[in-house]
mmCIF file of the N, C-alpha and C atoms, coordinates in Angstrom:
data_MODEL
# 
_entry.id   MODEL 
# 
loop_
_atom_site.group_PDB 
_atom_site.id 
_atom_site.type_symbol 
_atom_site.label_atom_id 
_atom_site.label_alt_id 
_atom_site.label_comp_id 
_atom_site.label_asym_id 
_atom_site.label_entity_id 
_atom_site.label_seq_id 
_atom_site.pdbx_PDB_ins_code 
_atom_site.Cartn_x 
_atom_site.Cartn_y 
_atom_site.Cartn_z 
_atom_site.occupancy 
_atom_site.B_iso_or_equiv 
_atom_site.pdbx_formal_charge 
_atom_site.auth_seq_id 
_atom_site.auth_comp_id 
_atom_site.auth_asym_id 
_atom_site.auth_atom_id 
_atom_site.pdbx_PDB_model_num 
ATOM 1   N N  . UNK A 1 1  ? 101.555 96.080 116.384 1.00 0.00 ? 1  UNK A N  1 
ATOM 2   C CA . UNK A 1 1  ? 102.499 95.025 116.687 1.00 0.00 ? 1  UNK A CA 1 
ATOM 3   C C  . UNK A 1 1  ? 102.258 93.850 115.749 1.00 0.00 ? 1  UNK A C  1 
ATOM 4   N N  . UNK A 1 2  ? 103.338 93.523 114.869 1.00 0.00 ? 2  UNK A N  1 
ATOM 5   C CA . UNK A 1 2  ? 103.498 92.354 114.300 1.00 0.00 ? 2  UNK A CA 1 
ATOM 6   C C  . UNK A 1 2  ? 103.416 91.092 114.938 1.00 0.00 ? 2  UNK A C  1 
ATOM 7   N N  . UNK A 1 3  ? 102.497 90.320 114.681 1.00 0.00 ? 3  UNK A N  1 
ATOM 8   C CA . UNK A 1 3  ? 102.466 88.474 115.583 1.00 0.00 ? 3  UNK A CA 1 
ATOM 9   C C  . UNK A 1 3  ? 103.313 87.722 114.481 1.00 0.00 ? 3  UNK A C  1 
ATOM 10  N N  . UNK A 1 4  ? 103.596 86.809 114.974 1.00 0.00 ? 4  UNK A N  1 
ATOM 11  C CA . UNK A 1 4  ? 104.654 85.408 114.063 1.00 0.00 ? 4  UNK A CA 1 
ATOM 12  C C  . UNK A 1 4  ? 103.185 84.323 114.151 1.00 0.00 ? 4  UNK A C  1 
ATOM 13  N N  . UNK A 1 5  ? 103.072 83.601 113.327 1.00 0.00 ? 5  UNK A N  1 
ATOM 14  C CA . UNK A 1 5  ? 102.488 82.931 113.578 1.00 0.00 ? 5  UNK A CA 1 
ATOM 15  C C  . UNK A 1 5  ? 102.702 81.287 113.244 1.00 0.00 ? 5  UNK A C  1 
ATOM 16  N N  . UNK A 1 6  ? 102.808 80.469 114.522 1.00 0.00 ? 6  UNK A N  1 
ATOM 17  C CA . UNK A 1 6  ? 103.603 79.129 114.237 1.00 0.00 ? 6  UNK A CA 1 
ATOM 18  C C  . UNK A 1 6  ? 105.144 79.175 115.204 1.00 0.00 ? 6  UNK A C  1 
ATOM 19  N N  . UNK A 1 7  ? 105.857 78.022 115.527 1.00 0.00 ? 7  UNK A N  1 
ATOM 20  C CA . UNK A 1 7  ? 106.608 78.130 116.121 1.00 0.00 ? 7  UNK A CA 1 
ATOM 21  C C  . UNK A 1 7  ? 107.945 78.241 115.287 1.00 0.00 ? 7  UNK A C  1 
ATOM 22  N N  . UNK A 1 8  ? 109.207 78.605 115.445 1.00 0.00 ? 8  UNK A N  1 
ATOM 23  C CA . UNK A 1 8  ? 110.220 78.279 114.615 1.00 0.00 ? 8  UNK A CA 1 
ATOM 24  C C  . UNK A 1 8  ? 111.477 78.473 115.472 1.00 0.00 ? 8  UNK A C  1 
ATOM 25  N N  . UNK A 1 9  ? 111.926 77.202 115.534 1.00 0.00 ? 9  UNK A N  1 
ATOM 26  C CA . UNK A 1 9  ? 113.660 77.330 115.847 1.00 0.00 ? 9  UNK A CA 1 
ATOM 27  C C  . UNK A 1 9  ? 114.824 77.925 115.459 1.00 0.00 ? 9  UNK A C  1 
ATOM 28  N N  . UNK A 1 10 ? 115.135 78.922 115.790 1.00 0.00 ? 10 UNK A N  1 
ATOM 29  C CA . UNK A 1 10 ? 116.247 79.582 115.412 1.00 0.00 ? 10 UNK A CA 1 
ATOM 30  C C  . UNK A 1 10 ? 117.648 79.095 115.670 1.00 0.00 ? 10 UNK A C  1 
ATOM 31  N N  . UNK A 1 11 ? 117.840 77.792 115.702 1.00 0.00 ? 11 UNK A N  1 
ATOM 32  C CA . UNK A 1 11 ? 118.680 76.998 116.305 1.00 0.00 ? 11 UNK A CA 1 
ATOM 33  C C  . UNK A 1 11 ? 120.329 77.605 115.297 1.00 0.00 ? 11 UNK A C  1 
ATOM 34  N N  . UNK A 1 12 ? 121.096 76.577 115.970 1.00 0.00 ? 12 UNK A N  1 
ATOM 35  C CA . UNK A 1 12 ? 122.432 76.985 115.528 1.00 0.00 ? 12 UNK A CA 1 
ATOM 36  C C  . UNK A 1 12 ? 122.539 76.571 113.367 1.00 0.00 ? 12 UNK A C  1 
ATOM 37  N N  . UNK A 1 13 ? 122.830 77.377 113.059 1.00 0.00 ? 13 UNK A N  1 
ATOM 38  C CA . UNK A 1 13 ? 123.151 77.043 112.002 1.00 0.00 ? 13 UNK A CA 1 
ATOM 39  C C  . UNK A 1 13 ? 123.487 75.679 111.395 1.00 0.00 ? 13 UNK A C  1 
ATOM 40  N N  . UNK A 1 14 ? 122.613 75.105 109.969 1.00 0.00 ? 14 UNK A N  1 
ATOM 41  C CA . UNK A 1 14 ? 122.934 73.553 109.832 1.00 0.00 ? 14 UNK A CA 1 
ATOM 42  C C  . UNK A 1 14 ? 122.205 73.052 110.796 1.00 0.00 ? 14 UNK A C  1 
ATOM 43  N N  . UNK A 1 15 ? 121.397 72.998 111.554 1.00 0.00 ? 15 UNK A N  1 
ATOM 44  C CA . UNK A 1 15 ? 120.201 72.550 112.148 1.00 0.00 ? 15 UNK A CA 1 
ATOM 45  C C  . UNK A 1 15 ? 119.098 72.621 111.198 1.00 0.00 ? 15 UNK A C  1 
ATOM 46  N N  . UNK A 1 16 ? 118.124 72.032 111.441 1.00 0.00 ? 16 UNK A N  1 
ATOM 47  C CA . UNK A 1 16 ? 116.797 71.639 110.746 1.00 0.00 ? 16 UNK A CA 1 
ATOM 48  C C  . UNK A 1 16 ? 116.177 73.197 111.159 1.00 0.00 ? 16 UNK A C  1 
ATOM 49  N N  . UNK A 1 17 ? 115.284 73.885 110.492 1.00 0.00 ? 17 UNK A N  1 
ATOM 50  C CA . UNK A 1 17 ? 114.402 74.795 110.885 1.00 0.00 ? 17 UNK A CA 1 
ATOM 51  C C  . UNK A 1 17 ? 113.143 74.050 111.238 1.00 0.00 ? 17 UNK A C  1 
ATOM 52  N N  . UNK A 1 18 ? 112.595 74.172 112.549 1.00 0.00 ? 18 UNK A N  1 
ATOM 53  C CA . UNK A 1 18 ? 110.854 73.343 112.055 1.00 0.00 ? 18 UNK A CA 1 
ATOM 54  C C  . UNK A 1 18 ? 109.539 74.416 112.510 1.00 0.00 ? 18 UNK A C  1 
ATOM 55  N N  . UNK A 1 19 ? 108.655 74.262 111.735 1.00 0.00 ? 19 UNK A N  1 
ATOM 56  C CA . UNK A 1 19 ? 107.973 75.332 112.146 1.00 0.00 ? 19 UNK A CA 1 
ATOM 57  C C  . UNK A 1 19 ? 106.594 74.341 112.683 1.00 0.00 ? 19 UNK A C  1 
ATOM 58  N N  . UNK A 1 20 ? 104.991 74.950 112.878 1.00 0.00 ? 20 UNK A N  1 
ATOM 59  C CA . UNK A 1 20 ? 103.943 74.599 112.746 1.00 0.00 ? 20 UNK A CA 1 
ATOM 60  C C  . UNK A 1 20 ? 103.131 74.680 111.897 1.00 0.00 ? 20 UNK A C  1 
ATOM 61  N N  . UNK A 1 21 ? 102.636 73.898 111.158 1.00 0.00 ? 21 UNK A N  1 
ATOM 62  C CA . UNK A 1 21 ? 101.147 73.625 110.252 1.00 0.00 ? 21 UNK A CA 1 
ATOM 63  C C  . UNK A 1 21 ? 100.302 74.352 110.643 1.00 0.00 ? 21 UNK A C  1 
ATOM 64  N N  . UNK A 1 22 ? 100.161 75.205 110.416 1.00 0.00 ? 22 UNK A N  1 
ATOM 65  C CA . UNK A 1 22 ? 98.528  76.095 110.952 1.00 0.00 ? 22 UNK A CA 1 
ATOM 66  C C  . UNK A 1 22 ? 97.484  75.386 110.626 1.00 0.00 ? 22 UNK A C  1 
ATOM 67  N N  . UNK A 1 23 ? 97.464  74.376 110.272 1.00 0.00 ? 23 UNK A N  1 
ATOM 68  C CA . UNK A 1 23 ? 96.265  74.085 109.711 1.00 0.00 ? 23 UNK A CA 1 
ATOM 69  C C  . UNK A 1 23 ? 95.828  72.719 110.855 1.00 0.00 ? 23 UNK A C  1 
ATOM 70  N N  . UNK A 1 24 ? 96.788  71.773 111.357 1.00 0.00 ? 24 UNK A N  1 
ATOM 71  C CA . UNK A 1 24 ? 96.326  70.219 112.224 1.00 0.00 ? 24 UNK A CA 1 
ATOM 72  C C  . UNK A 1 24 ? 97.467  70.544 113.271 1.00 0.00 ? 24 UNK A C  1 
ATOM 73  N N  . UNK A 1 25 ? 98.533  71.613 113.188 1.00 0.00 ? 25 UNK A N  1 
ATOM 74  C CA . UNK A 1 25 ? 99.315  71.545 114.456 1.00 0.00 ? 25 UNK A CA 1 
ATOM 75  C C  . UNK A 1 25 ? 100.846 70.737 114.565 1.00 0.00 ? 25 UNK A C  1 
ATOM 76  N N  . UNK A 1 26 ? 100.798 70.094 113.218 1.00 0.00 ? 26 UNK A N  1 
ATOM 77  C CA . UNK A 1 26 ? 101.901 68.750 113.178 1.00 0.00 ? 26 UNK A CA 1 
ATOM 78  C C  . UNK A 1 26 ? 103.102 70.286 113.210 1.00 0.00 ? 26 UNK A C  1 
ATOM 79  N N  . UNK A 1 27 ? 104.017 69.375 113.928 1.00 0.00 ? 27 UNK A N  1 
ATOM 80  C CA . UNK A 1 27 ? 105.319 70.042 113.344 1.00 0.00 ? 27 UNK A CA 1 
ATOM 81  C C  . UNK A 1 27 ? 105.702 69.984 111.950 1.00 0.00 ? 27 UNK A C  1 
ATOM 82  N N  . UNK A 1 28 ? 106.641 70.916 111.602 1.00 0.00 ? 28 UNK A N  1 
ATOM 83  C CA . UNK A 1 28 ? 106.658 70.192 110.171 1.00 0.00 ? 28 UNK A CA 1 
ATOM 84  C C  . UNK A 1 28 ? 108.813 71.305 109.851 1.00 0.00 ? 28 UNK A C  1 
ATOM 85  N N  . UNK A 1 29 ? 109.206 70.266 109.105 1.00 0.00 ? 29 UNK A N  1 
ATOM 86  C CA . UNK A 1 29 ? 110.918 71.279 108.761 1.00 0.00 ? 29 UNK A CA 1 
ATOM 87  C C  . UNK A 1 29 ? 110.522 71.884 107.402 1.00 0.00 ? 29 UNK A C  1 
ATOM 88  N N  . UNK A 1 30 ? 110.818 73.078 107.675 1.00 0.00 ? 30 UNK A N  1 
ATOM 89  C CA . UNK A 1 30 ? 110.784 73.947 106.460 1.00 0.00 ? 30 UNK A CA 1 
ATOM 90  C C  . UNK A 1 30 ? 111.799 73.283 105.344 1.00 0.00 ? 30 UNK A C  1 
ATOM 91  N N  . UNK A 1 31 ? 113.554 72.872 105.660 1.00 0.00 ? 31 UNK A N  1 
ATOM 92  C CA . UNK A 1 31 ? 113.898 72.391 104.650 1.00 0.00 ? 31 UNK A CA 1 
ATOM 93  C C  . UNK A 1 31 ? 113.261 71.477 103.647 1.00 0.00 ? 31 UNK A C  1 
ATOM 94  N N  . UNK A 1 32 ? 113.375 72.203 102.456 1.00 0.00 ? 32 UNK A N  1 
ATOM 95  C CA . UNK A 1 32 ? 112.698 70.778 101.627 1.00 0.00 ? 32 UNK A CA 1 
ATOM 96  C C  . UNK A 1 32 ? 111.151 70.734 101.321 1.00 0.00 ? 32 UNK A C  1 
ATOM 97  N N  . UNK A 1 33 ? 110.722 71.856 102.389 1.00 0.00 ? 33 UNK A N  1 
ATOM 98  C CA . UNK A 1 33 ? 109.225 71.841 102.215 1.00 0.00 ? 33 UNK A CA 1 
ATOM 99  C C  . UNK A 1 33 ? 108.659 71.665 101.276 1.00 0.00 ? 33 UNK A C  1 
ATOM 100 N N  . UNK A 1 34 ? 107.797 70.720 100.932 1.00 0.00 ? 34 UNK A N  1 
ATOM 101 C CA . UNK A 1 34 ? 107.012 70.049 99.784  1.00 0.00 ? 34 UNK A CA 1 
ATOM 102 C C  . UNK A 1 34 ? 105.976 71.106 99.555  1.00 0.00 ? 34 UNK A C  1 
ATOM 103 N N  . UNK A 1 35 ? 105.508 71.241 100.762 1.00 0.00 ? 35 UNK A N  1 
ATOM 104 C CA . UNK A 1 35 ? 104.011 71.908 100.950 1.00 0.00 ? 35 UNK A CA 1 
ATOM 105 C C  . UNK A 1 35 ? 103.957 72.903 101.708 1.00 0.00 ? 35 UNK A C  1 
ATOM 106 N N  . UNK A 1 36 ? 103.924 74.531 100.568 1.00 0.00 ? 36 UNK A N  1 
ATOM 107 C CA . UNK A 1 36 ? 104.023 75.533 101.462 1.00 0.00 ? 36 UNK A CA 1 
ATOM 108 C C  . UNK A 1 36 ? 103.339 76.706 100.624 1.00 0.00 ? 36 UNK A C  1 
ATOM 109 N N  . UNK A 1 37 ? 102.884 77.935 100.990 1.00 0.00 ? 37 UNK A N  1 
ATOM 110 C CA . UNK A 1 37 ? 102.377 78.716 100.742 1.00 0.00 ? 37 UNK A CA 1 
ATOM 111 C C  . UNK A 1 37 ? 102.543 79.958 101.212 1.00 0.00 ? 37 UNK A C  1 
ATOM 112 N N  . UNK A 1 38 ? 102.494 81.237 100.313 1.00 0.00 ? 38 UNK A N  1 
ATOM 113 C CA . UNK A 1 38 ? 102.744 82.411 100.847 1.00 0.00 ? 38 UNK A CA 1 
ATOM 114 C C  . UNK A 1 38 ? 101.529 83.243 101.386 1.00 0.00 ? 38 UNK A C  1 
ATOM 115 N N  . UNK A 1 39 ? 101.428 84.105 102.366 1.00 0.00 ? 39 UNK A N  1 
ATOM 116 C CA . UNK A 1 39 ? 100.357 84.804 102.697 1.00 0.00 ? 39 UNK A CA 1 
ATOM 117 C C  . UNK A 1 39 ? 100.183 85.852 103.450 1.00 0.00 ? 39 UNK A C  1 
ATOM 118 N N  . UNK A 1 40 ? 100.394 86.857 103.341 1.00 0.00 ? 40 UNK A N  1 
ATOM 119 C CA . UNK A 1 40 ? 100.547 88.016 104.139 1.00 0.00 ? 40 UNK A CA 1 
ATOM 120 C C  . UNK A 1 40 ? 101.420 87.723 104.661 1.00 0.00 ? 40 UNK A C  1 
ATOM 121 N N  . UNK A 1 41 ? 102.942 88.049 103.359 1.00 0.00 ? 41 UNK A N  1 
ATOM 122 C CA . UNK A 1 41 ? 104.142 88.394 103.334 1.00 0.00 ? 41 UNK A CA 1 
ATOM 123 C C  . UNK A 1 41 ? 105.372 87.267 104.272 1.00 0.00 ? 41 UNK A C  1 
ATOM 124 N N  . UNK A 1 42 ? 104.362 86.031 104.425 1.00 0.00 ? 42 UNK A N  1 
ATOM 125 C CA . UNK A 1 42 ? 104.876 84.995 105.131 1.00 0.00 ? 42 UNK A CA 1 
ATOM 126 C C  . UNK A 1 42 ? 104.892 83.728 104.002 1.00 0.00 ? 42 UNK A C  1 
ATOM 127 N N  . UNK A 1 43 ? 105.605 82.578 104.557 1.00 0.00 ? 43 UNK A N  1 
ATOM 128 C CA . UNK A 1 43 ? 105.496 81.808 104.367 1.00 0.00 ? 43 UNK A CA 1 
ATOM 129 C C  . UNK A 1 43 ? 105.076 80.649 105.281 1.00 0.00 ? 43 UNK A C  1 
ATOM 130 N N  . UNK A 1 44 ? 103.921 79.478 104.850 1.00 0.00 ? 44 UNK A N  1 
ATOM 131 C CA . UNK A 1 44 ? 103.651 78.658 105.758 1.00 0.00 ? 44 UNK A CA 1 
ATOM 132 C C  . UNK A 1 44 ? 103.873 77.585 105.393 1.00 0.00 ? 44 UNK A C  1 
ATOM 133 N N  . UNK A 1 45 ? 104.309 76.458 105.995 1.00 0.00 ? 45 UNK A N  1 
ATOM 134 C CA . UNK A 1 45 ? 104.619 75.039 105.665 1.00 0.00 ? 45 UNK A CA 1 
ATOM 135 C C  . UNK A 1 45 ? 103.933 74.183 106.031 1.00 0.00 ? 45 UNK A C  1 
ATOM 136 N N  . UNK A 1 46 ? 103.214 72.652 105.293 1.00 0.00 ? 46 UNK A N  1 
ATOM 137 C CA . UNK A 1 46 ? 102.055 72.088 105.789 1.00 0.00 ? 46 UNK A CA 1 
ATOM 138 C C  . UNK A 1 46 ? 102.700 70.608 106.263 1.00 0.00 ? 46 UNK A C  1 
ATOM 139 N N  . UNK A 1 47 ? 102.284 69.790 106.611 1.00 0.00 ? 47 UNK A N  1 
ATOM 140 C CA . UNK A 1 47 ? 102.347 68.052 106.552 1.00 0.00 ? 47 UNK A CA 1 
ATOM 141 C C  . UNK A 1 47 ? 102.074 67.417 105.472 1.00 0.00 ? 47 UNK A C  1 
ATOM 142 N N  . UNK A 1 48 ? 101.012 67.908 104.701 1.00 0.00 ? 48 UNK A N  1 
ATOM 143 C CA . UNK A 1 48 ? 100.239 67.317 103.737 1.00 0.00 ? 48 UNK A CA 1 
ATOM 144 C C  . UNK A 1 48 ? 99.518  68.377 102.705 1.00 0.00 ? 48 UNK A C  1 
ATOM 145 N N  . UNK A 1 49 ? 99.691  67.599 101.395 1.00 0.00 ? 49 UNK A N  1 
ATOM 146 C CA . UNK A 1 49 ? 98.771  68.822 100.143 1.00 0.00 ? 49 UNK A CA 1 
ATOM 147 C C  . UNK A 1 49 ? 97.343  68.709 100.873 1.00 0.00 ? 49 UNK A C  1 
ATOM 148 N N  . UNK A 1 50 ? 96.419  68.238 101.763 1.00 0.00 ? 50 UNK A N  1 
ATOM 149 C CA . UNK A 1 50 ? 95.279  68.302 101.887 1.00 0.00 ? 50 UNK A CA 1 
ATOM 150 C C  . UNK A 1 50 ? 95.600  69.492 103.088 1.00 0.00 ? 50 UNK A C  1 
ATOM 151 N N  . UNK A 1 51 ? 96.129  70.035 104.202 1.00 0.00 ? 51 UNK A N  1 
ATOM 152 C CA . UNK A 1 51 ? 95.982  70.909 105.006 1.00 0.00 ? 51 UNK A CA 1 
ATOM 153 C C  . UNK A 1 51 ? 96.377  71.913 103.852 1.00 0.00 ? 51 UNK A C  1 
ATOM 154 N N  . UNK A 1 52 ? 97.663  72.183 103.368 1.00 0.00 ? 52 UNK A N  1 
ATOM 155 C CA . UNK A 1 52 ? 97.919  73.047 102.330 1.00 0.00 ? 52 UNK A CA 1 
ATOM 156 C C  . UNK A 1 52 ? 96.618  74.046 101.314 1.00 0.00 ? 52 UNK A C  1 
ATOM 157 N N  . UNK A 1 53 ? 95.722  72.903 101.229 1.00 0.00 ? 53 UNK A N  1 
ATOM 158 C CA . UNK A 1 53 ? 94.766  73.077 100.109 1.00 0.00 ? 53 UNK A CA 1 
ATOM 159 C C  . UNK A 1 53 ? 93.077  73.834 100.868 1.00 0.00 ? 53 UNK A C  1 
ATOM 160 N N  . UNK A 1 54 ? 93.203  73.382 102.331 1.00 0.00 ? 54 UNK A N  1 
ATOM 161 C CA . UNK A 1 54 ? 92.277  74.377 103.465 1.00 0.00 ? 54 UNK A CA 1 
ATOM 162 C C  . UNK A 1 54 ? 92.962  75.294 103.585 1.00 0.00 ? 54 UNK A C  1 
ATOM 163 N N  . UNK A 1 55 ? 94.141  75.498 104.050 1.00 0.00 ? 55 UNK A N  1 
ATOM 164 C CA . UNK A 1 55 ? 94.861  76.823 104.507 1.00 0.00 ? 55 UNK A CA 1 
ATOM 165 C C  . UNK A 1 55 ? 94.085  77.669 103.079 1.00 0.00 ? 55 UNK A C  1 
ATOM 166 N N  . UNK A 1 56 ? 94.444  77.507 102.163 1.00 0.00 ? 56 UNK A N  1 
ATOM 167 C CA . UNK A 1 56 ? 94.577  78.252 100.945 1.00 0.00 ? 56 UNK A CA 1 
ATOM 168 C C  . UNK A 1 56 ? 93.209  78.596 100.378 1.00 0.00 ? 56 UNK A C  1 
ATOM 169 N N  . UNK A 1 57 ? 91.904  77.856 101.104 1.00 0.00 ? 57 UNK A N  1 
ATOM 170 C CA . UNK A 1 57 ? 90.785  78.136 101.156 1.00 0.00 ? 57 UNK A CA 1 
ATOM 171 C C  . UNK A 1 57 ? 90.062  79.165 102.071 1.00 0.00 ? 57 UNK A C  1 
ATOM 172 N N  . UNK A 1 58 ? 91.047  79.263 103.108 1.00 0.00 ? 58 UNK A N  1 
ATOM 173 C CA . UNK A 1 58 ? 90.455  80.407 103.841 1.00 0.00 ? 58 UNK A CA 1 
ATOM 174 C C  . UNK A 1 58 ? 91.678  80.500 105.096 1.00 0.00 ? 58 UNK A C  1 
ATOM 175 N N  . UNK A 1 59 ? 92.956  81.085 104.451 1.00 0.00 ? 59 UNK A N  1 
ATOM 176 C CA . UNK A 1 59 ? 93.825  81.254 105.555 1.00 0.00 ? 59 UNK A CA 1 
ATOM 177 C C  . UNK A 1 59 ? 93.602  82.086 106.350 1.00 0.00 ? 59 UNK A C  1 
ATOM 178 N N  . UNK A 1 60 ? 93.059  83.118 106.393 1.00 0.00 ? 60 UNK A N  1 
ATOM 179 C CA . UNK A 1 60 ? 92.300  83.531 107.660 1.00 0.00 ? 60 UNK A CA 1 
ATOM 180 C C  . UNK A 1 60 ? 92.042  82.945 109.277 1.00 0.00 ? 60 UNK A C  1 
ATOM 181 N N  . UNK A 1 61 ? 91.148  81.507 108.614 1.00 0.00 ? 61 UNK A N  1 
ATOM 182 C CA . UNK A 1 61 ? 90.429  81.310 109.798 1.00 0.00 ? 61 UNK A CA 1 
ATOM 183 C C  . UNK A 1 61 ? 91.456  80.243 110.156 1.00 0.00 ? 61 UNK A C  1 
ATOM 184 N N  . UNK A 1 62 ? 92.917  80.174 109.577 1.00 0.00 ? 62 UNK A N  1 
ATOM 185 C CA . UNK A 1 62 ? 93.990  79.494 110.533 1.00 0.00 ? 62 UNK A CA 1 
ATOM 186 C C  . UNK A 1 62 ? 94.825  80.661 111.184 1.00 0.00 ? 62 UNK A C  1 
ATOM 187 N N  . UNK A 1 63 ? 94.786  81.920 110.676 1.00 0.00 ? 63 UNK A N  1 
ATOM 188 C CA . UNK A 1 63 ? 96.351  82.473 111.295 1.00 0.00 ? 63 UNK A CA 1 
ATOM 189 C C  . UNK A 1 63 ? 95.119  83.741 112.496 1.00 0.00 ? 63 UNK A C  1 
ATOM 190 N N  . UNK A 1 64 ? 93.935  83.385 112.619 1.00 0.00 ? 64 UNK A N  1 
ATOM 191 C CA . UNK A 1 64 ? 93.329  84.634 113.411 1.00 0.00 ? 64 UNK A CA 1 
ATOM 192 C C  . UNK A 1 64 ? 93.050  85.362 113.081 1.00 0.00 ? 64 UNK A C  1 
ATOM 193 N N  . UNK A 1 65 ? 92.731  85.515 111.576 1.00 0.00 ? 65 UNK A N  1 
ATOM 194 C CA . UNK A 1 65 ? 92.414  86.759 110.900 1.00 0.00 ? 65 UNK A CA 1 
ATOM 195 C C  . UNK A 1 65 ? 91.175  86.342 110.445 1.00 0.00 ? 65 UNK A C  1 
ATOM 196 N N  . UNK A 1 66 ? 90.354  86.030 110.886 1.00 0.00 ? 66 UNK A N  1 
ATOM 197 C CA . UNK A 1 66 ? 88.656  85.742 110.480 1.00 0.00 ? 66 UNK A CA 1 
ATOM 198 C C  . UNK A 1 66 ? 88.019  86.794 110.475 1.00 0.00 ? 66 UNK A C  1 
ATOM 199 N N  . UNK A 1 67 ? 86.984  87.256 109.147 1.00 0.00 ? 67 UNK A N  1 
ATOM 200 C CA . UNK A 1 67 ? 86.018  88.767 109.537 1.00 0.00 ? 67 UNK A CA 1 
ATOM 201 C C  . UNK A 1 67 ? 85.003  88.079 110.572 1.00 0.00 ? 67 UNK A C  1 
# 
């Protein structure tokens, strides 16, 4: 079974998409995303280049995938 990880609104079209920061929890809108990264075939969106720049240090130990 595939998990999603983060929240995302599937709202009506022309609505904002917003997802979660895996990294501090902030909400954050995918439109426009400044700060985002791909990772096991996802994309994640941050608040800030400093969560961006942990995620990308060990995204693992944000999405539950820690050895």
């Amino acid at each position: 079974m595939e998990e999603s990880y983060g929240l995302q609104d599937y709202s009506v079209a022309g609505e904002r998409v917003q997802t979660v920061d895996p990294v501090c929890g902030t909400v954050v809108t995918e439109e426009g995303g400044r700060w985002r990264t791909g990772y096991a075939g996802e994309t994640f969106y941050f608040c800030s280049k400093d969560c961006q720049v942990k995620f990308e240090e060990d995204p693992g130990l944000y999405i539950g995938q820690h050895d």
